[in-house]
C-alpha positions as CSV (number, residue, x, y, z in Angstrom):
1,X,0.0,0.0,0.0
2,X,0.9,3.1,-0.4
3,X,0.3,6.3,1.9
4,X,0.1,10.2,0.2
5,X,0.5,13.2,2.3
6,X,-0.3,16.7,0.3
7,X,0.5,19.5,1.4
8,X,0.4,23.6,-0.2
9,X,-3.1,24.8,-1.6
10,X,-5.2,28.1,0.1
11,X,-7.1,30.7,-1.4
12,X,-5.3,33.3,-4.0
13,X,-6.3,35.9,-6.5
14,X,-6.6,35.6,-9.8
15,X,-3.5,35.6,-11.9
16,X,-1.5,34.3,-8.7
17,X,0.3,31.6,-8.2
18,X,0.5,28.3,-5.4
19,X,2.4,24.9,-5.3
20,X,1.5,21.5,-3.8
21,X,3.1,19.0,-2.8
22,X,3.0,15.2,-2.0
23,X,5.1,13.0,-0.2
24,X,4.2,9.4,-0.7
25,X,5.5,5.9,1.5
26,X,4.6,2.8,2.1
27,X,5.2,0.7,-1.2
28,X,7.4,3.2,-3.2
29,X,8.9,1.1,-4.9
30,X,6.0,0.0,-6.6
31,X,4.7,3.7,-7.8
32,X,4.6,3.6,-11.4
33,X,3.0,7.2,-11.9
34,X,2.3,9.9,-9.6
35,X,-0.4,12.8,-10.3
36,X,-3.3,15.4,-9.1
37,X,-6.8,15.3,-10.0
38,X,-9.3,17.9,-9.0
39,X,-12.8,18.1,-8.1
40,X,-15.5,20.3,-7.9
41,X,-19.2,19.5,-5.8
42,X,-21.3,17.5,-8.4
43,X,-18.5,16.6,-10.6
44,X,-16.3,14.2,-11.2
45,X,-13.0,13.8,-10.1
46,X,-10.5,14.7,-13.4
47,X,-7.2,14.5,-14.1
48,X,-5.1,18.1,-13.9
49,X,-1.4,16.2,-14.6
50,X,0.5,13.4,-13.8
51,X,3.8,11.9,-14.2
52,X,5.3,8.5,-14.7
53,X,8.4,7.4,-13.2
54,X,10.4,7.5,-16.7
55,X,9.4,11.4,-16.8
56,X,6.0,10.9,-19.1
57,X,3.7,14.1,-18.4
58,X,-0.1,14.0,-19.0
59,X,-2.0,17.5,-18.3
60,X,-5.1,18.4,-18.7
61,X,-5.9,20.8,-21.6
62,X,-6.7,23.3,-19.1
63,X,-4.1,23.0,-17.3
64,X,-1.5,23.3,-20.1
65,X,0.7,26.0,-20.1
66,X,0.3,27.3,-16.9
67,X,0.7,24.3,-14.2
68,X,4.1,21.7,-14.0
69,X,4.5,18.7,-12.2
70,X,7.5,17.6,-11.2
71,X,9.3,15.2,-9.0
72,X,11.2,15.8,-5.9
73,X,14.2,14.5,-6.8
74,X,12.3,11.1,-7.1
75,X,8.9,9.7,-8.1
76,X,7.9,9.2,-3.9
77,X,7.6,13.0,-3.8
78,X,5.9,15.2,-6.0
79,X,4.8,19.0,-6.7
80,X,2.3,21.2,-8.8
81,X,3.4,24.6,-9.8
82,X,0.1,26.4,-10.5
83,X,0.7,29.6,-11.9
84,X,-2.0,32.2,-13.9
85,X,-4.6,31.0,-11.5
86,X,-8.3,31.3,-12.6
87,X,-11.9,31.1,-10.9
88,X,-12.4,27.8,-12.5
89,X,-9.2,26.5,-11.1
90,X,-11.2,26.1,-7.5
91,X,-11.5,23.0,-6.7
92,X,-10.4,20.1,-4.0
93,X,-7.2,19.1,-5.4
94,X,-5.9,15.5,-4.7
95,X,-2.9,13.6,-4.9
96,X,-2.8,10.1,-6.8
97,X,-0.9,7.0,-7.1
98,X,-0.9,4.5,-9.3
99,X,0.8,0.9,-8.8
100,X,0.7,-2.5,-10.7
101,X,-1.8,-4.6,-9.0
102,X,-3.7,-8.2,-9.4
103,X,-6.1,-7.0,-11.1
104,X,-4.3,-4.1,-13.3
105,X,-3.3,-0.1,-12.2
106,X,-4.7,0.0,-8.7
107,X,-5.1,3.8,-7.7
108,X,-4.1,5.5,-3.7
109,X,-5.3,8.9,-3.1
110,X,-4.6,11.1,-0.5
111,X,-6.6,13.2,1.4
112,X,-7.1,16.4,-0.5
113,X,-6.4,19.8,-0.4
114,X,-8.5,23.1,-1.3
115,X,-7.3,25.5,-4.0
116,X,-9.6,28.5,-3.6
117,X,-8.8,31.2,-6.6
118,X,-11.1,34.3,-6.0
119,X,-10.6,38.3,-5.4
């Protein structure tokens, strides 16, 4: 198993800037990709980037441009530069996991973290 700590997130205006971070342990070994989703009441939970331990990035289209993930030196610990911060970037922000399981990609999550963008 593996355990995810975040850390970072708060309220900010427009245009400004914040950076999160997670530490994972436990199983670390067996992390293959490491990422943060978001999620807003009555949605679902999305994908805002992630990275794989051979330095793959995904990010989301809205994301692009203004947000990088990056590791900390290694995979176990990971941060989101979030930069030109808008409205719609509110949300509950969580840390993911993702390791090789029985039965495929088996997800951890940690406990979230509130990003509040507003003036």
């Amino acid at each position: 198993q593996v355990q995810l700590v975040e850390s970072g997130g708060g309220t900010v205006q427009p245009g400004g800037s914040l950076s999160l971070s997670c530490a994972a342990s436990g199983r670390i070994f067996s992390i293959y990709a490491m990422g943060w989703y978001r999620q807003v009441p009555g949605k679902q939970r999305e994908l805002v980037a992630q990275l794989t331990r051979d330095d793959t990035t995904t990010y989301a289209d809205s994301a692009k441009g203004r947000f990088t993930i990056s590791k900390n030196p290694t995979i176990d610990t990971v941060s989101l530069q979030m930069n030109s911060l808008k409205p719609e970037d509110t949300a509950v922000y969580y840390c993911n996991a993702k390791s090789p399981g029985r039965s495929g990609m088996e997800d951890s999550w940690g406990q979230g973290t509130q990003v509040t963008v507003s003036s």
